[in-house]
C-alpha positions in Angstrom: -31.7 18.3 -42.9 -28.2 16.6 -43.4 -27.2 16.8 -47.1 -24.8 13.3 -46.4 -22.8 11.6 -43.9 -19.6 12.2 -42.5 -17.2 9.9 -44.1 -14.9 7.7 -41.4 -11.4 7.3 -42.5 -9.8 4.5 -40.5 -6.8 4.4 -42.6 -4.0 6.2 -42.5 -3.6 9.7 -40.7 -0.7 11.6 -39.0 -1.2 13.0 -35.8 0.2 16.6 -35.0 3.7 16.8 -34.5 3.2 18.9 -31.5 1.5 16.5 -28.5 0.0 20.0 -27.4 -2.1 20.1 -30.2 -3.4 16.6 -29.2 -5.7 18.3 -26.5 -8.2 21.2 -26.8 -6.6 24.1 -24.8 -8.2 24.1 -22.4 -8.0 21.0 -21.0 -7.8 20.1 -17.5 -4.2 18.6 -17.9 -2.7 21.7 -19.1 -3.8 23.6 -15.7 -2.6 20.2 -14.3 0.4 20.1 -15.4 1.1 24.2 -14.5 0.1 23.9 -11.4 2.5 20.8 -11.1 5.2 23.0 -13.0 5.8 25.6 -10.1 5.9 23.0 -7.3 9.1 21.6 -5.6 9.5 18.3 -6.5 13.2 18.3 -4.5 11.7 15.9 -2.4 10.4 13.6 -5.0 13.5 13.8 -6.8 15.2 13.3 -3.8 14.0 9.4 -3.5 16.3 8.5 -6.5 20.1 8.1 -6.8 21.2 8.9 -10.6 24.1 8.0 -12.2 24.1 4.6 -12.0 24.6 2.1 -14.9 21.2 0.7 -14.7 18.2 2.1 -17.3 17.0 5.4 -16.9 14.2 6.5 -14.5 10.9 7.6 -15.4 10.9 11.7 -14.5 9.2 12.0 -11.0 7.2 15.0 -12.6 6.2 13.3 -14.9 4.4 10.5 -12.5 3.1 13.0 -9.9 1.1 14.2 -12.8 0.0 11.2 -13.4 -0.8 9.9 -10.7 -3.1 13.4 -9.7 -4.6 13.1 -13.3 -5.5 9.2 -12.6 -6.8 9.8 -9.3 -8.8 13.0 -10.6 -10.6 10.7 -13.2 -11.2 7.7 -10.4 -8.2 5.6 -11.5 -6.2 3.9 -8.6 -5.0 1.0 -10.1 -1.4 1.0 -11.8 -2.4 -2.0 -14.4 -4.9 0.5 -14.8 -3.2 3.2 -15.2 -0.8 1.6 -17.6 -3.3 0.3 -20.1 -4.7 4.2 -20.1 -1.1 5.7 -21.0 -1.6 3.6 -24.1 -5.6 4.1 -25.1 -6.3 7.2 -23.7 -5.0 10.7 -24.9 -5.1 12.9 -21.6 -2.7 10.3 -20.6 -0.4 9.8 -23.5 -0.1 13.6 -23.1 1.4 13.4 -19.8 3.6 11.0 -20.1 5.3 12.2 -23.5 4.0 9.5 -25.5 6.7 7.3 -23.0 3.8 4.7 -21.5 5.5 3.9 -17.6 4.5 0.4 -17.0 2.4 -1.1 -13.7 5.2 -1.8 -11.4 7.2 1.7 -12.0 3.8 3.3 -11.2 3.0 0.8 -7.6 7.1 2.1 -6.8 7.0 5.7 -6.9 3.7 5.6 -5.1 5.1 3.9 -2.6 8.7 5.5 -2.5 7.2 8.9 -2.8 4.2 8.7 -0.9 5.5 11.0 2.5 5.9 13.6 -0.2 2.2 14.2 -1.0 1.6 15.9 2.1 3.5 18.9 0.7 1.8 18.8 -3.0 -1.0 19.1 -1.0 0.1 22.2 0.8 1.4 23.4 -2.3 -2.2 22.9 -4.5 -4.1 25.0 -1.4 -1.6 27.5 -2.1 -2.3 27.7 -5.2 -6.0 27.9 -4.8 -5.8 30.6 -1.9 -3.7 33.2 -4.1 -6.5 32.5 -7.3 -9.0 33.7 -4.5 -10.4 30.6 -3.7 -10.8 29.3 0.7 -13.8 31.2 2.1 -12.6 30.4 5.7 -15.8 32.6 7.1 -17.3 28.9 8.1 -15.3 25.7 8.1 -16.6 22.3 8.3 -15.3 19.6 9.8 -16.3 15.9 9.2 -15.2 12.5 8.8 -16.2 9.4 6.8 -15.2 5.7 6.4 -13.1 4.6 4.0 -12.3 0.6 2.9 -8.2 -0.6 3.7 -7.0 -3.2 1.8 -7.8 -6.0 4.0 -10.6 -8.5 4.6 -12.6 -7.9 7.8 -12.4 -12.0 8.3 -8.7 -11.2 9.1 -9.8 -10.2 12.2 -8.8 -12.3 15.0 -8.4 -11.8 18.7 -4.6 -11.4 20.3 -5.3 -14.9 22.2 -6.2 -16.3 18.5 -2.9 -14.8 17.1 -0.8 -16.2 20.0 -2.3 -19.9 19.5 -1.9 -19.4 15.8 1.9 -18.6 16.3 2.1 -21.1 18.9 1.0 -24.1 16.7 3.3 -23.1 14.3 6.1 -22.7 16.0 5.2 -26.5 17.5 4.8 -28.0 14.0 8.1 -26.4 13.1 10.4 -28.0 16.1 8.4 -31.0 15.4 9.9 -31.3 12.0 12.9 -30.2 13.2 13.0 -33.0 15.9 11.6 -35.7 13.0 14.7 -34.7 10.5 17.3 -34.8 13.1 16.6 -38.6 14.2 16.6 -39.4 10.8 19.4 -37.8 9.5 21.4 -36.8 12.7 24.2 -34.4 11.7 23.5 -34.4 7.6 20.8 -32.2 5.7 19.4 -35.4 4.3 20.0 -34.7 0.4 23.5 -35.8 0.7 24.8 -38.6 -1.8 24.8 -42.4 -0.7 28.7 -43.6 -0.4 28.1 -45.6 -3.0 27.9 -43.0 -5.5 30.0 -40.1 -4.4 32.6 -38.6 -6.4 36.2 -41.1 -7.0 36.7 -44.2 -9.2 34.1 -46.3 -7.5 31.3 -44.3 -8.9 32.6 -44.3 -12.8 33.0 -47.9 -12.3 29.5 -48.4 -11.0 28.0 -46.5 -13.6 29.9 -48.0 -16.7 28.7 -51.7 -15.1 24.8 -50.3 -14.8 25.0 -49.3 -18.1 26.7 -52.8 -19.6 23.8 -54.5 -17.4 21.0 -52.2 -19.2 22.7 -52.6 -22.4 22.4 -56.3 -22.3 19.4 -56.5 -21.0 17.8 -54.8 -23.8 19.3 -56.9 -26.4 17.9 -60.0 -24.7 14.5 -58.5 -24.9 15.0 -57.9 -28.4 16.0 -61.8 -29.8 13.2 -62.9 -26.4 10.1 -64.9 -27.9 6.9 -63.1 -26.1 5.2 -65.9 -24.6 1.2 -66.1 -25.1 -0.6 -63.9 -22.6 -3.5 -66.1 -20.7 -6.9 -64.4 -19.4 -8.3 -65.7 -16.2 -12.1 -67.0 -15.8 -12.2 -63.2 -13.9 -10.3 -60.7 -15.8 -12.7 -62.1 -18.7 -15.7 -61.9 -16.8 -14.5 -58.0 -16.1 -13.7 -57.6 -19.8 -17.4 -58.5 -20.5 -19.0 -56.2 -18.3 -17.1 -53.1 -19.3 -17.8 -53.9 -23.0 -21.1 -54.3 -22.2 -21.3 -50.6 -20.4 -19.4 -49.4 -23.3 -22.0 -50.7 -25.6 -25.0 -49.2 -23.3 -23.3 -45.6 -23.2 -22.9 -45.3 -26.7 -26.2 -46.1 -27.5 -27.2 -43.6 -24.9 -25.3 -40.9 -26.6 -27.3 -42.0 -30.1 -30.5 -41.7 -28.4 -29.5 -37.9 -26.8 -28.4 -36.9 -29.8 -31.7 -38.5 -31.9 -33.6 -36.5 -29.3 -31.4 -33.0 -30.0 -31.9 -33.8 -33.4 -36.3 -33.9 -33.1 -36.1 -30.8 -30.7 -34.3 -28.9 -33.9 -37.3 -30.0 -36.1 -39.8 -29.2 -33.7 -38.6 -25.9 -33.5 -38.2 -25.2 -37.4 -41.8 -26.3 -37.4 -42.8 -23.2 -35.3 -43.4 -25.7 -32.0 -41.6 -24.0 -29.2 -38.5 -26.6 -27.8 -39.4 -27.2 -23.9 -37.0 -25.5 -21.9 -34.7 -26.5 -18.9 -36.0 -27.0 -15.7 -34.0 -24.0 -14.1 -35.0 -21.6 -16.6 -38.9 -21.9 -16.1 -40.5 -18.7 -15.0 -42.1 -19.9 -12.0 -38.6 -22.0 -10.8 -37.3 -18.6 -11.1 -39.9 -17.0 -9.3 -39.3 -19.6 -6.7 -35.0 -19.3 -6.2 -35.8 -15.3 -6.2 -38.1 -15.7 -3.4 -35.6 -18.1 -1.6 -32.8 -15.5 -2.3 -34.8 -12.3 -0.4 -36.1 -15.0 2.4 -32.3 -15.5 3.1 -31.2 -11.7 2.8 -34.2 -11.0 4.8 -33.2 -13.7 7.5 -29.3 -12.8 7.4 -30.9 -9.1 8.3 -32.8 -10.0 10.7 -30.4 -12.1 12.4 -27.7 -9.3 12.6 -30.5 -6.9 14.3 -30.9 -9.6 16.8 -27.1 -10.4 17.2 -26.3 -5.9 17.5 -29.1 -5.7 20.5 -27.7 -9.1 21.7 -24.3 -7.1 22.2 -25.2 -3.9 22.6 -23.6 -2.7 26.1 -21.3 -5.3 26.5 -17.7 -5.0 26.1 -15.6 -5.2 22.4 -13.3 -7.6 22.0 -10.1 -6.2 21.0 -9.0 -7.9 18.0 -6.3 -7.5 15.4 -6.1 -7.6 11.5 -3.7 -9.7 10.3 -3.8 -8.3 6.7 -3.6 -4.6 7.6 -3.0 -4.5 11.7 -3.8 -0.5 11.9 -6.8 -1.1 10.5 -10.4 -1.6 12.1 -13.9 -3.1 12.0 -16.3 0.2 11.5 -19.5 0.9 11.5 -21.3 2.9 8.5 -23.9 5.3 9.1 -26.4 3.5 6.9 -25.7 -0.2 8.3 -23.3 -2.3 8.3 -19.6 -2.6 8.1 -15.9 -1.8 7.2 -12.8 -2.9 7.4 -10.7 0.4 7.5 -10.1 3.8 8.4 -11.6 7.3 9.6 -10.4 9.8 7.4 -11.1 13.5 8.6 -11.5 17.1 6.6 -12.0 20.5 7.1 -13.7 22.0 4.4 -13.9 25.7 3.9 -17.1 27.7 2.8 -16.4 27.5 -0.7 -16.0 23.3 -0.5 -11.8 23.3 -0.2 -10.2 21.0 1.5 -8.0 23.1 3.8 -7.1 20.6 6.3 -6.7 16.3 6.4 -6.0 13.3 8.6 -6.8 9.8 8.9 -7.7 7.8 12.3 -8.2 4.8 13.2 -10.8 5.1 15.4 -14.4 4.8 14.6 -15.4 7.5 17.0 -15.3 11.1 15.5 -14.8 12.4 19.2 -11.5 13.1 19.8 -10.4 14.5 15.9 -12.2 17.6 16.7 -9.3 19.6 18.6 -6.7 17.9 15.9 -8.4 19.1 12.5 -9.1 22.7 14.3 -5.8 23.3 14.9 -4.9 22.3 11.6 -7.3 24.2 9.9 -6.0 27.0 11.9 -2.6 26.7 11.2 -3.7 26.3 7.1 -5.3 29.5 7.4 -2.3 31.2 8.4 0.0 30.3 6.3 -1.8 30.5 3.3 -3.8 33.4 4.0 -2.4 35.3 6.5 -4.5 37.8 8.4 -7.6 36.1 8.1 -9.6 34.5 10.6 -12.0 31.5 10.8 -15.3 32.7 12.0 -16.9 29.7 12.9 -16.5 25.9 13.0 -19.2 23.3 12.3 -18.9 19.7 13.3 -22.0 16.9 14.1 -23.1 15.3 17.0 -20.0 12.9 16.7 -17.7 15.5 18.2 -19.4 16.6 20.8 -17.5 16.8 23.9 -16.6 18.9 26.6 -13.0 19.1 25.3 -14.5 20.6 22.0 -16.4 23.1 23.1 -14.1 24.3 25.6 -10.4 24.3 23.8 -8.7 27.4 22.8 -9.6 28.5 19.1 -11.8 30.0 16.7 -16.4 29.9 17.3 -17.5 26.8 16.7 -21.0 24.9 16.6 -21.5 21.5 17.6 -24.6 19.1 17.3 -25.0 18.4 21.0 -27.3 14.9 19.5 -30.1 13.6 20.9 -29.3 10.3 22.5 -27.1 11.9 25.7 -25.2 8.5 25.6 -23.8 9.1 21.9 -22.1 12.1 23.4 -20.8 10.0 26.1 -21.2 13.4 28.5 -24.0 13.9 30.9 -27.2 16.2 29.4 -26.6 18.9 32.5 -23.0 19.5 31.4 -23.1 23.4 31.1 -21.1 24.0 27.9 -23.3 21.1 25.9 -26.1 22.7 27.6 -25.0 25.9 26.3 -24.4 24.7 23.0 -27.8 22.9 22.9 -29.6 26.4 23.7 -27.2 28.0 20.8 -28.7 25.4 18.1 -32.0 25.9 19.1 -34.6 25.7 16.0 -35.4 29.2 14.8 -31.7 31.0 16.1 -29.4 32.2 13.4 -26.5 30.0 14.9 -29.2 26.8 13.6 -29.3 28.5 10.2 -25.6 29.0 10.1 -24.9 25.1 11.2 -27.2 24.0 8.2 -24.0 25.0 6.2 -21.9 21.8 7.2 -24.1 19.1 4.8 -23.8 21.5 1.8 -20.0 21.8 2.5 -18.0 19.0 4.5 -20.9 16.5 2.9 -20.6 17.3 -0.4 -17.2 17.0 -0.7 -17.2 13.4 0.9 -19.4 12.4 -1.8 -17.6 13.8 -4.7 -14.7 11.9 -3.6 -16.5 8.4 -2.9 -18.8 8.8 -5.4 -17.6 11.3 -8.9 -13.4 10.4 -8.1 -14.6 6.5 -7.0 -12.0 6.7 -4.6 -13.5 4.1 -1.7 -10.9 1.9 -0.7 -7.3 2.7 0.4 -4.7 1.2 -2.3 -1.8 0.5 0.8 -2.0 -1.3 4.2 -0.9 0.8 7.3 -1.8 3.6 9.2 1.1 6.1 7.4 0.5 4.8 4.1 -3.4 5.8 4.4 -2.3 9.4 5.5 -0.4 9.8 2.6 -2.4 8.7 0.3 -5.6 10.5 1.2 -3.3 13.8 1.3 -2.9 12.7 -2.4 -6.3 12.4 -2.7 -7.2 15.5 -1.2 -4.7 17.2 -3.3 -6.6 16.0 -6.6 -9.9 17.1 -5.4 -8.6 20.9 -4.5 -7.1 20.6 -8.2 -10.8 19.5 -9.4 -11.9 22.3 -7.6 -9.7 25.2 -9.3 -10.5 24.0 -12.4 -14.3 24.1 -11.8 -13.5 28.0 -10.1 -12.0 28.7 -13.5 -14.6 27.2 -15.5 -12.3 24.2 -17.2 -14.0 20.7 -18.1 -12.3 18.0 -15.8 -12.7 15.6 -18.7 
């Protein structure tokens, strides 16, 4: 049993001196921000000349930290960012009680985005020499992730052309309108009559004698007595007599509010409007899943329609390295195909961005750089085996130079695009086999590569690219993976991410 209640002082308080103190100990920005301490940020300093007579510059440190805290708690946006540095305390920590504003946050992201691919290497680093990237079985896998651009952007190259076409037209059209008109002016020059010499002060003064006179005659003029026609009358009339019928309109409507106010202080319920009556709502629900239902069907029929015949190339005009993809569960994006390599104890080790829907030729890519990670951060150690789906399943996969490897040989023989007697997808297909201790090793891929695709869609919210282009989405998810491996240390040394 309480013996009273905390009392809430809203008044006045100091907060520490120190900002340190601001922050349990523990806290996931102090690991942040000494893991961030021992990393060279030459090249980030690198993008700024100093010495100038302008304002100062926002420390680079300072907004790589940042940015990898925003990120780590599913902020992306810089307005976003911005208002945190001045509500939240994790943030006001970071940036030394010096709130950056939106557009210095956009800037460096984008000035400073090709140097995220070596805070990424630095981060795994880090993680490999605190004991962390189980390389005994690496995962590879890919998933699809939103660009900033609108899939009805798309339009084919013969589309594009006409488009550039008509306005190219319109423009020599305008061009060939102004130059009969004007010939060799621009057409905002001066008349004669008024440009600069004595003739235009004279012609001035003289307007403004004829203006002044003018007005004085008004002044001593009698107003002569305005006549009404038989018809302006007659229009007169009938307006009055609208005006008349509205207003008493409005007296009846608000008599009527006036009853309905009684009726309800008397305990009788007030009738309601048409649209919210329970079985009018019933009725637009109904309409609303008959129309989903319909749009749904009619896609079915429209995919079957076009299944087998040949794709259209087209071209985003928003974000032209993007493309249309297909999700696993239905449907479309407008985006890309980022890739990872995931060791056994869910670190990202490896990263890339395609943009090609098809998994099948990233799998030779991402080995090699998952081999070349393992090396350099911990030499001497080998990968024992790679997993990958039925997505990269191809005679090139299974047959290139590098570490084991299991891949889902799929059931449909056209997903593979390879023919079922193939000897090495045979081969791999007797491998996978239910019941062999190769099948119970592949079940290892959807608790590793899997998981760590959802915790960055789903707990860091990160779904959608924040840049357009091919290079800007590389950068960025190197950036993203960067924040995850840091989520991951903290977990491995037991620290609360909030």
């Amino acid at each position: 049993m309480a013996r009273d209640f905390i009392a809430v002082n809203r008044g006045v308080a100091l907060m520490p001196v120190d900002m340190m103190d601001w922050l349990p100990k523990d806290h996931f920005v102090f690991m942040l921000l000494d893991v961030l301490q021992s990393a060279d940020m030459s090249g980030f300093e690198a993008q700024y000349r100093l010495g100038g007579a302008g304002r100062q510059a926002y420390d680079p440190n300072m907004l790589v930290a940042l940015l990898v805290y925003a990120y780590s708690q599913g902020v992306v946006s810089s307005r976003q960012i911005e208002q945190k540095c001045h509500t939240d305390v994790a943030f006001r920590v970071i940036c030394g009680n010096s709130p950056p504003d939106h557009c210095a946050v956009a800037r460096f992201r984008q000035r400073c985005s090709r140097q995220f691919a070596s805070l990424f290497e630095h981060v795994l680093g880090v993680c490999a020499s605190m004991g962390m990237m189980k390389v005994g079985v690496v995962s590879i896998d890919g998933t699809k992730i939103g660009a900033r651009a609108s899939s009805q952007a798309n339009f084919t190259p013969d589309t594009v052309r006409r488009i550039a076409e008509e306005v190219v037209a319109e423009a020599e059209r305008v061009d060939a309108a102004e130059d009969a008109e004007f010939g060799d002016r621009c057409g905002d020059e001066l008349p004669d009559e008024w440009k600069a010499g004595p003739g235009r002060v004279a012609k001035i003064r003289a307007l403004a004698d004829k203006r002044r006179r003018a007005e004085q005659a008004l002044e001593h003029a009698t107003p002569a007595p305005v006549k009404t026609s038989k018809q302006d009358a007659k229009a007169l009339a009938v307006a009055d007599r609208k005006l008349n019928i509205a207003r008493g309109a409005l007296e009846h409507k608000i008599s009527l509010a006036e009853n309905d106010r009684q009726s309800s202080d008397t305990g009788r319920k007030p009738r309601k409007p048409v649209k919210e009556l329970a079985r009018v709502v019933r009725a637009e629900q109904r309409v609303v899943e008959t129309e989903t239902r319909l749009a749904s069907v009619k896609a079915e029929v429209e995919a079957k329609q076009n299944r087998g015949t040949p794709k259209r190339k087209v071209v985003n005009l928003s974000d032209p390295d993007s493309s249309l993809m297909p999700l696993r569960g239905g449907g479309w994006v407008q985006g890309y195909n980022p890739q990872l390599a995931v060791s056994d104890d869910h670190l990202v080790i490896a990263a890339d961005v395609t943009t090609s829907s098809s998994d099948m030729g990233s799998f030779v890519p991402m080995m090699g750089l998952a081999v070349a990670a393992v090396d350099k951060h911990t030499p001497g150690t080998q990968i024992g085996v790679i997993l990958a789906d039925a997505g990269y399943c191809s005679e090139t996969a299974l047959l290139a130079d590098g570490p084991d490897r299991l891949i889902a040989v799929g059931r449909d023989p056209a997903r593979n695009k390879a023919p079922r007697s193939n000897p090495a997808i045979l081969a791999m297909g007797e491998r996978l086999k239910p019941g062999t201790p190769e099948r119970e090793t592949y079940k290892r891929r959807a608790a590793t590569v899997e998981t760590v695709i959802g915790n960055v869609k789903e707990t860091m919210g990160f779904k959608r690219f924040t840049r357009r282009g091919l290079q800007a989405a590389r950068d960025e998810w190197m950036l993203v993976t960067a924040v995850f491996n840091l989520r991951r240390l903290a977990a491995y040394q037991g620290i609360a991410l909030a």
